[in-house]
C-alpha positions as CSV (number, residue, x, y, z in Angstrom):
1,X,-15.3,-12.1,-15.9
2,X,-14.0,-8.5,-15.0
3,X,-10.4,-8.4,-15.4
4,X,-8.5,-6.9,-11.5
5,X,-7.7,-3.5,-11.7
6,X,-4.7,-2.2,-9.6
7,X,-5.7,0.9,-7.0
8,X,-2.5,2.8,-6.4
9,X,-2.5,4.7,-3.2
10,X,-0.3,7.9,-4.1
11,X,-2.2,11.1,-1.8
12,X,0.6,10.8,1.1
13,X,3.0,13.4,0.8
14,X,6.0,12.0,2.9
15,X,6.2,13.7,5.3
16,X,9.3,12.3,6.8
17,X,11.1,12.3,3.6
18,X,10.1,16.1,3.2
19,X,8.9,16.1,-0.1
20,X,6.3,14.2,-2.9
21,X,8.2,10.8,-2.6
22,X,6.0,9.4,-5.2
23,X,7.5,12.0,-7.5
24,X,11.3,11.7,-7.0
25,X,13.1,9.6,-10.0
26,X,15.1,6.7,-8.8
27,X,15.7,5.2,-12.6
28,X,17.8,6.3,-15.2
29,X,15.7,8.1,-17.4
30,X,13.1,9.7,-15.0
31,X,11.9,6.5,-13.5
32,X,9.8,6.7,-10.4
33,X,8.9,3.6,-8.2
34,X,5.6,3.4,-9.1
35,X,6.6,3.4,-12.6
36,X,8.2,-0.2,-11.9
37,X,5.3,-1.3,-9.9
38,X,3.1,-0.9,-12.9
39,X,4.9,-2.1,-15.5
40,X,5.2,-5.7,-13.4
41,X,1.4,-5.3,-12.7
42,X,1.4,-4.6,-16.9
43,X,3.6,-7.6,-17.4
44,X,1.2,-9.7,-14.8
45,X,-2.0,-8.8,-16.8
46,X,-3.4,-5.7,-15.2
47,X,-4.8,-3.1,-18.2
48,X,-6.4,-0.5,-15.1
49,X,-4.9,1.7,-13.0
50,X,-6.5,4.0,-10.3
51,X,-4.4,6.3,-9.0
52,X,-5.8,7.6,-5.7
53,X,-4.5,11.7,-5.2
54,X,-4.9,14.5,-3.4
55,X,-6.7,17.9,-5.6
56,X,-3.6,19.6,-4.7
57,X,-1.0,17.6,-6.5
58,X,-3.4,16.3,-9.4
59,X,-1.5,18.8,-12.1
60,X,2.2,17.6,-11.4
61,X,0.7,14.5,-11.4
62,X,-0.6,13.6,-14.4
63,X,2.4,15.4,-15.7
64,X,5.2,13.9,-14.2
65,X,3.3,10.4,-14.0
66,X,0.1,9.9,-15.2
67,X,0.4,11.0,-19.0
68,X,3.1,8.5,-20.2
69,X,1.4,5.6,-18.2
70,X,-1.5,7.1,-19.9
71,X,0.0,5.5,-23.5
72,X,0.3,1.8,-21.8
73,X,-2.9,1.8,-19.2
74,X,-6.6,2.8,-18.8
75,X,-6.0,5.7,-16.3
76,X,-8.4,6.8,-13.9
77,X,-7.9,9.2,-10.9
78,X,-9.6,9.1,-7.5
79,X,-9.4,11.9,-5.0
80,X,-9.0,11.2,-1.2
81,X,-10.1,14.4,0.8
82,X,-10.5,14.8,4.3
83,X,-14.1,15.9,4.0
84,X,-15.4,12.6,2.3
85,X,-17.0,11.7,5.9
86,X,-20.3,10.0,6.6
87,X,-23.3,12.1,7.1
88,X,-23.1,14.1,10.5
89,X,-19.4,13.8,11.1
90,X,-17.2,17.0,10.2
91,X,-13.2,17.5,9.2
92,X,-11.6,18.4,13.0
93,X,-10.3,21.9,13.2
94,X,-6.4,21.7,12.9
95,X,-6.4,18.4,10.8
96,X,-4.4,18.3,8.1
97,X,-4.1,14.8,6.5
98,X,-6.7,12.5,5.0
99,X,-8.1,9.5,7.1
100,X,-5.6,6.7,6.0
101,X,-5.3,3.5,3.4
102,X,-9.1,2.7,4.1
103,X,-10.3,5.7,3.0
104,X,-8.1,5.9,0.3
105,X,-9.8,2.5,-0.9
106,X,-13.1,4.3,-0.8
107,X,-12.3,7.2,-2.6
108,X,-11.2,4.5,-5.5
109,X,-14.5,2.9,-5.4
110,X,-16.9,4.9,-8.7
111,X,-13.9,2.5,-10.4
112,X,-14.3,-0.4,-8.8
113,X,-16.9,-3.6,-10.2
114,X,-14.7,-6.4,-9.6
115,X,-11.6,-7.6,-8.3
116,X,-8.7,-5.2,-7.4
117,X,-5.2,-5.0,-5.8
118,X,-4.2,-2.4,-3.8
119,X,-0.7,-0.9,-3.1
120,X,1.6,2.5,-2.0
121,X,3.3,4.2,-4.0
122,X,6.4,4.5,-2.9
123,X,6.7,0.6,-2.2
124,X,8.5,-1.1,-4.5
125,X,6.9,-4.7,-4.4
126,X,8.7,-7.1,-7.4
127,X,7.3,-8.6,-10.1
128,X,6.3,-12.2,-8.6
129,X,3.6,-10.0,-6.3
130,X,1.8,-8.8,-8.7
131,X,1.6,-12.5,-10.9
132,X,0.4,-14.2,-7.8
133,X,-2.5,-11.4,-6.5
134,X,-3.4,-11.1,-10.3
135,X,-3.5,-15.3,-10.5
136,X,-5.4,-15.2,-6.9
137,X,-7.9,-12.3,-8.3
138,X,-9.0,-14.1,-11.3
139,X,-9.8,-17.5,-9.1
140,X,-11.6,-15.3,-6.2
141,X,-13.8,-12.7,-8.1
142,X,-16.0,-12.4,-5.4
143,X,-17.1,-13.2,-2.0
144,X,-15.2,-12.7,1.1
145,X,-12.6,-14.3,0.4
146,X,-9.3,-11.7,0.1
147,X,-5.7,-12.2,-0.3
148,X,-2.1,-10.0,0.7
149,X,1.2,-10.5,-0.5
150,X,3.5,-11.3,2.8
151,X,7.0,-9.9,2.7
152,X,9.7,-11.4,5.5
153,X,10.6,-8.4,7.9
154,X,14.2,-8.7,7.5
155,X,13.2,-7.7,3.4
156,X,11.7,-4.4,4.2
157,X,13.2,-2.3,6.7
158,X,15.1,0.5,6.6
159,X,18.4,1.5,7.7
160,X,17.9,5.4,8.5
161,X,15.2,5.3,10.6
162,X,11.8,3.1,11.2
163,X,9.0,2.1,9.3
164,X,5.7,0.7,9.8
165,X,4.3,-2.7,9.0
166,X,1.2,-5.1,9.9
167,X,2.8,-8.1,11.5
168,X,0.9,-11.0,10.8
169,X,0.0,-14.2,12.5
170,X,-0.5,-17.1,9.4
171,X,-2.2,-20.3,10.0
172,X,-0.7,-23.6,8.5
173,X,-3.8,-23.7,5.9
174,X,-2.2,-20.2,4.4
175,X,-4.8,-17.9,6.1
176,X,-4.0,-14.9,8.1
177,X,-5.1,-15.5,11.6
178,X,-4.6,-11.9,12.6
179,X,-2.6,-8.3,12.1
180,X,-1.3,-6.0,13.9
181,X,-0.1,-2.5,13.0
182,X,3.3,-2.0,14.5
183,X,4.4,1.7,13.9
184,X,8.1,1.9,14.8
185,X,9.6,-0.8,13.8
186,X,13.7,-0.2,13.8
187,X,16.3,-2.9,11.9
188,X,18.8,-4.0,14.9
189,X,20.0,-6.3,14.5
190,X,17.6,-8.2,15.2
191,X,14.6,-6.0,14.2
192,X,12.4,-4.6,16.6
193,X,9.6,-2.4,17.9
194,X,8.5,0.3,20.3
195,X,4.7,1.1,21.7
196,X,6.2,3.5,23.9
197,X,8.5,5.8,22.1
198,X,11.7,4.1,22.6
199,X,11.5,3.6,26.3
200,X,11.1,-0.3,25.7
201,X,11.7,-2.6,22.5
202,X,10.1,-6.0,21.4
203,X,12.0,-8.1,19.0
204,X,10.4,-9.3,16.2
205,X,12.5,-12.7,14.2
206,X,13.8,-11.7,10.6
207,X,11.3,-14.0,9.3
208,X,8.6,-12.6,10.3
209,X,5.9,-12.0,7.7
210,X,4.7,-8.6,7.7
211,X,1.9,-6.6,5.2
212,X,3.2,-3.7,2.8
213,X,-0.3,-2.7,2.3
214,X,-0.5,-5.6,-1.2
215,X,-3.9,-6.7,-1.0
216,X,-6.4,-8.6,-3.1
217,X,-9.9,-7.5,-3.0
218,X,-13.4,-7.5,-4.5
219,X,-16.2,-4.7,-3.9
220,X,-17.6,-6.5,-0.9
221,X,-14.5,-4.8,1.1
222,X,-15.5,-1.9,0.1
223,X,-19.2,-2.5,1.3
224,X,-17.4,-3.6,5.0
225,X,-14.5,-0.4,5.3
226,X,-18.1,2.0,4.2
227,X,-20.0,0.1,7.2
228,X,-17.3,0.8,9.8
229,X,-16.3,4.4,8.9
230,X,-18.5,5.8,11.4
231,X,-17.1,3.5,14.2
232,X,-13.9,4.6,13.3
233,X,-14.7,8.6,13.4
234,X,-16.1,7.9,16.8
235,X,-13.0,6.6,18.1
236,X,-10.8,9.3,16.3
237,X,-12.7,12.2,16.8
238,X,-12.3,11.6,20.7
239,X,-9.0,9.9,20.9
240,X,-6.5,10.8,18.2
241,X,-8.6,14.2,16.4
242,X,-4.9,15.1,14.5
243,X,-3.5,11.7,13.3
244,X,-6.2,8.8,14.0
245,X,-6.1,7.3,10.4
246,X,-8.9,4.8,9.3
247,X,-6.4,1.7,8.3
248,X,-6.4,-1.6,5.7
249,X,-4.7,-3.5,7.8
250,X,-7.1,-3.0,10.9
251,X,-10.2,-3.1,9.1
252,X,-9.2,-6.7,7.5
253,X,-7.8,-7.9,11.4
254,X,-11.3,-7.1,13.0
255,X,-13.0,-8.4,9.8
256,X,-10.5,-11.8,10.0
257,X,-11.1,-11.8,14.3
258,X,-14.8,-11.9,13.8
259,X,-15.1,-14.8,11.5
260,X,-16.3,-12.5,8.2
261,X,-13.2,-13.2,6.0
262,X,-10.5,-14.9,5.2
263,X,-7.4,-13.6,3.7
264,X,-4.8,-16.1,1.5
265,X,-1.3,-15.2,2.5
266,X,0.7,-15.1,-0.9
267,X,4.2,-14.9,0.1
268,X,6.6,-13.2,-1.7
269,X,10.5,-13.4,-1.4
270,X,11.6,-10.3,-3.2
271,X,13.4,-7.1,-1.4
272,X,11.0,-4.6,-0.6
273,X,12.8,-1.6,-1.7
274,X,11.2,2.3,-0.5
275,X,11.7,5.5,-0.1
276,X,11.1,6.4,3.5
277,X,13.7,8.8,4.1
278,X,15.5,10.6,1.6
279,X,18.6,8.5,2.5
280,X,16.9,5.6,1.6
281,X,17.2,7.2,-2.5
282,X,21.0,6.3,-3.4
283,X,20.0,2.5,-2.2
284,X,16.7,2.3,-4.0
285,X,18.5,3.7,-7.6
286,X,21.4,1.5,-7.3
287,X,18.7,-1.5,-6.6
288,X,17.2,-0.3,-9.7
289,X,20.3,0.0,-11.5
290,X,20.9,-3.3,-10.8
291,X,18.3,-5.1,-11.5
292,X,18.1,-3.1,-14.8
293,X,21.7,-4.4,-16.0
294,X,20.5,-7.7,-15.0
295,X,18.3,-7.6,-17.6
296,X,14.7,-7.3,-14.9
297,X,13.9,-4.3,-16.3
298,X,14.4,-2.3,-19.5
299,X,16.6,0.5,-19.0
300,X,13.6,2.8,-20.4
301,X,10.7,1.3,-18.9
302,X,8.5,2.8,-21.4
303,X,10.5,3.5,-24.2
């Protein structure tokens, strides 16, 4: 049996936090959150990591990041570019940002034989997450049958401005019943969101169970996001040329809404911790201070 690999998705360059987020240390000795996120996935049983980049940041990269994980993991690195587009579709003139998480799954695929988990890399996730996707991977090698790590609402918003999340609808068997991409989501209290820049508000209960882009896959995802590229270009290319991005969570709603797979709901009930905004930093590296003098986490991660 293949052992999961973990796909980190690391090619977005923040733009609302005006820098390489992924980059910026919020541990003592040079620590960034993806450095924490992989040594739980080490501690959980993952050996492989795929870091999904951009060609323009691939040099700070591996030097900043990828060589000291580089002395614990089999690296590999994946490129997401905005020209990696079906046959007879072309990049829009003025675009400037890859096609979103779905793509960014494709672009890991030359890595990808078995059973993976997916994440950001700016998300910090907590270590039961990555023991119950790795436990869930190692039962469901193949087939349609996927999983997500659920985080309540209340855990993962942030207090300087709003994020985005898939809000999910879960069945009382465990199974996601449906997701939905809410984009500005605010904190309240209570938590809420906005369709129509700010003019109206929904409110959305604390305990809502929201997607941070965790998931549990095999290939045959990859087989289903390849099949509905196209679909999605058509729709972007006349609708939303600039922005339209090609998302996880839509892909597995429409897959879930037309009966072609099911997706386990692991819940989690860590703090999601991130780096949205660069006010969001002093919170995340006393979090990791924390959790360090608590004795989570060694205070040099990697010695």
């Amino acid at each position: 049996m293949k052992k999961p690999v973990l796909v980190i998705m690391a090619a977005g360059m923040g733009s609302r936090y005006g820098g390489l987020k992924q980059m910026d240390p919020v541990g003592g000795h040079g620590q960034v959150i993806l450095d924490y996120s992989i040594y739980d996935a080490r501690r959980a049983g993952f050996e492989t990591v795929v870091f999904v980049i951009k060609d323009e940041i691939e040099a700070d990269f591996k030097a900043r990041i990828g060589c000291r994980i580089e002395r614990h993991m089999d690296v590999h690195y994946a490129f997401q570019r905005m020209d990696a587009l079906p046959e007879g579709y072309s990049i829009p003139e003025g675009r400037a940002k890859p096609w979103g998480t779905a793509q960014a799954a494709l672009a890991a695929r030359p890595f990808l034989d078995g059973p993976f988990a997916i994440i950001n890399a700016d998300d910090y996730y907590g270590p039961a997450a990555f023991r119950v996707i790795y436990d869930y991977l190692l039962a469901h090698p193949d087939g349609e049958e996927y999983a997500m790590v659920a985080y309540r609402l209340e855990n993962t918003v942030t207090d300087y401005g709003h994020v985005a999340r898939g809000v999910c609808q879960v069945g009382a068997d465990g199974l996601l019943t449906g997701i939905v991409e809410r984009t500005r989501i605010e904190k309240g209290p209570p938590p809420r969101f906005t369709e129509d820049g700010g003019e109206t508000w929904t409110e959305l209960p604390g305990d809502t169970m929201v997607s941070m882009n965790f998931w549990g896959f095999n290939p045959s995802l990859l087989d289903r996001a390849e099949e509905r590229f196209p679909g999605f270009l058509d729709w972007a290319l006349a609708e939303n040329p600039m922005k339209g991005e090609y998302l996880l969570p839509t892909l597995v709603g429409q897959l879930i809404g037309e009966g072609k797979a099911t997706v386990r709901a692991l819940s989690s009930g860590d703090k999601w911790y991130g780096v949205t905004y660069q006010e969001d930093k002093p919170a995340v590296s006393a979090a990791i201070a924390r959790m360090t003098a608590e004795g989570r986490y060694p205070d040099n991660l990697w010695g």
